[in-house]
N, C-alpha and C positions, 0 to 999 in steps of 0.2 A: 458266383461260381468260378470265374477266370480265377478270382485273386485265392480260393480255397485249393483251383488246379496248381497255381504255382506254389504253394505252400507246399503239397504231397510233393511236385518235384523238384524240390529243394528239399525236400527231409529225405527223399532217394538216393539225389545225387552228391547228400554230403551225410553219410549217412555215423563215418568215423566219429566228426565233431559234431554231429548230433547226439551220438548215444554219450561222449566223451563228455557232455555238457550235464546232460539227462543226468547221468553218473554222479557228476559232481554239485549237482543239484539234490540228488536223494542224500549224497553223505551228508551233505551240510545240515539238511532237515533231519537226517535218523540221528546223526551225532548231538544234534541241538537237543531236540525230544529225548533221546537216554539221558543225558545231563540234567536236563530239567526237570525227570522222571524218578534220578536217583539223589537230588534236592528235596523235591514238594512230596515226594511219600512219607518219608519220615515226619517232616515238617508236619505234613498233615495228620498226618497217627499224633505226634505229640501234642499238636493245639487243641485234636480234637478230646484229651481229658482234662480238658479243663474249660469251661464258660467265659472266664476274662482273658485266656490267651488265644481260643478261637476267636474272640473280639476284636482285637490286638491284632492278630493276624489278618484279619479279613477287611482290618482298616488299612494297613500296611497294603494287602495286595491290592486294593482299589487302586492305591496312590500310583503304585507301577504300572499297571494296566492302562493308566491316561498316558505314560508317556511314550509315544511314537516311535516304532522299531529305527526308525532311520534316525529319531534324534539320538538313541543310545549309540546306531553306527559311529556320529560323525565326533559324538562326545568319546569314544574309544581311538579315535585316530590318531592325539596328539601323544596317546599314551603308548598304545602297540603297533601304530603304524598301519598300512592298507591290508587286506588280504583277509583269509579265511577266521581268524581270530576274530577280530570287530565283529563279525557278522555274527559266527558262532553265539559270541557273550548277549548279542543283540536277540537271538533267536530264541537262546535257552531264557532270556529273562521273559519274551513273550510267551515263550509255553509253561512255562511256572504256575503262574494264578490258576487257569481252571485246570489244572492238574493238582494241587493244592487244595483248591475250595471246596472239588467233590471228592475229594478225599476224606478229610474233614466232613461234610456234608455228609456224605457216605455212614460214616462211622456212628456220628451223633445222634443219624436219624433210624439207629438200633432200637428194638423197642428194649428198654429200660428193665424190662419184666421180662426177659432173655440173660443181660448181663446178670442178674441178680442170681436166676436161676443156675448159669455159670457157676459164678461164683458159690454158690450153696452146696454145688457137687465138689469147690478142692478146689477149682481151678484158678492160679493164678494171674497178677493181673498181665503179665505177658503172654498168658496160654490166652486167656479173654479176648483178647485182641486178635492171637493168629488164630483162632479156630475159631472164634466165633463171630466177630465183627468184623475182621474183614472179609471173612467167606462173604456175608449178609452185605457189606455197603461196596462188594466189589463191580456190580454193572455199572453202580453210580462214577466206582474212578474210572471204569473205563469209558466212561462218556467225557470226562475230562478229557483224560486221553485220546478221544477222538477229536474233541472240540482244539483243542493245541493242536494234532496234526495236520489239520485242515488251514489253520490259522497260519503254522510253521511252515508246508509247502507254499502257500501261496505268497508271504510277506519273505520268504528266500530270493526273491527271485531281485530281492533289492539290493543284495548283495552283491549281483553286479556291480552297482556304481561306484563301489569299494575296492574293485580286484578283488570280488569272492569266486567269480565265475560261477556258473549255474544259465538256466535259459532263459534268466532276466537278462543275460548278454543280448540274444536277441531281440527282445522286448525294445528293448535301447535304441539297439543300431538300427532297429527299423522305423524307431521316433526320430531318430536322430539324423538319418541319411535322406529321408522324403517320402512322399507319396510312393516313388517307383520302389520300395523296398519296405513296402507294408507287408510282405509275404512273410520276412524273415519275423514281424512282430507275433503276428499270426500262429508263426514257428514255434515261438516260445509260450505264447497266450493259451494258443490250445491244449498243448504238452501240459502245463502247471496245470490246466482245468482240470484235465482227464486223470494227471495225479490228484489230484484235491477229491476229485470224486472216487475215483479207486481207492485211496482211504477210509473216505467219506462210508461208501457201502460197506468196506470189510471190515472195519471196526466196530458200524450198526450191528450187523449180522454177528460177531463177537459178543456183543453186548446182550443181543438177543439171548445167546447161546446160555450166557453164563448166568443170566436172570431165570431162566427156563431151569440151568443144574441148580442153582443156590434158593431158587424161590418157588420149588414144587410144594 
């Protein structure tokens, strides 16, 4: 309870570079996820008309997905240097995949006897897709979309140890200083939860939303 007291009054009495952090924590994650948003949709509409290039793809994104956000960090250092980039490329490559695969997912798991019927009223195969396949496989991206955001808030905050800034800062200095400044870790731990979770719920509830219009 003492070390949860001095956490609130430390997020009181520094309240500038606490939000200034907050701040710079949500651009990195919103910037990352648009980027990796306006990659894996297309990518995913494209693989998914076809059976050997969803394959292809979904072997490829395995491969990515093993590699460790921090390894991509320190493998971008010798190239762009410290700071907000590294992290960026580091973040948008982990929201990619399941932004990507329920995309893909989404689409292909159309029922078959839909597209056809499409197709039998004129419609072409780019009308096919926006009216009708992605209306139908859209809760599915957007659980992508949520599973990346949860995934991008919380693996932010490692951009810290990069000069990304964000409230991995605190995370740090309060591993890093001792015991007597476990408040400030706190600072940052809790922060990223309660963002993780405020994603967490309003993208659920989005998803809800949009399953309930496309799937009456």
């Amino acid at each position: 309870m003492q070390l949860l007291l001095e956490t609130w009054t430390y997020i009181a009495g520094h309240q500038p570079d606490f939000w200034a952090k907050t701040g710079a924590h949500l651009t990195l994650s919103g910037v990352a996820l648009l980027a990796a948003l306006m990659i894996a949709f297309p990518l995913g509409i494209l693989s998914a008309q076809s059976r050997g290039a969803s394959q292809a793809v979904t072997n490829g994104i395995g491969a990515l997905r093993a590699i460790p956000s921090l390894a991509i960090m320190a493998a971008m250092l010798p190239l762009i240097g410290v700071g907000f980039r590294p992290a960026l490329i580091a973040l948008t490559i982990l929201a990619i995949p399941p932004m990507l695969i329920n995309t893909q997912a989404g689409i292909m798991a159309v029922n078959p006897a839909i597209t056809e019927a499409a197709r039998g009223m004129g419609l072409s195969r780019w009308q096919i897709i926006g009216q009708v396949q992605l209306p139908l496989a859209l809760p599915v991206i957007v659980t992508g979309v949520r599973i990346a955001s949860v995934e991008v808030i919380a693996s932010a905050t490692l951009g810290a140890i990069i000069g990304a800034g964000g409230l991995g800062e605190y995370i740090f200095a309060g591993l890093s200083l001792g015991p007597a400044y476990l408040h400030l870790m706190l600072v940052g731990a809790i922060t990223v939860a309660l963002l993780t979770l405020t994603a967490e719920v309003s993208l659920n509830r989005l998803e809800v939303v949009v399953r309930h219009a496309f799937h009456q």
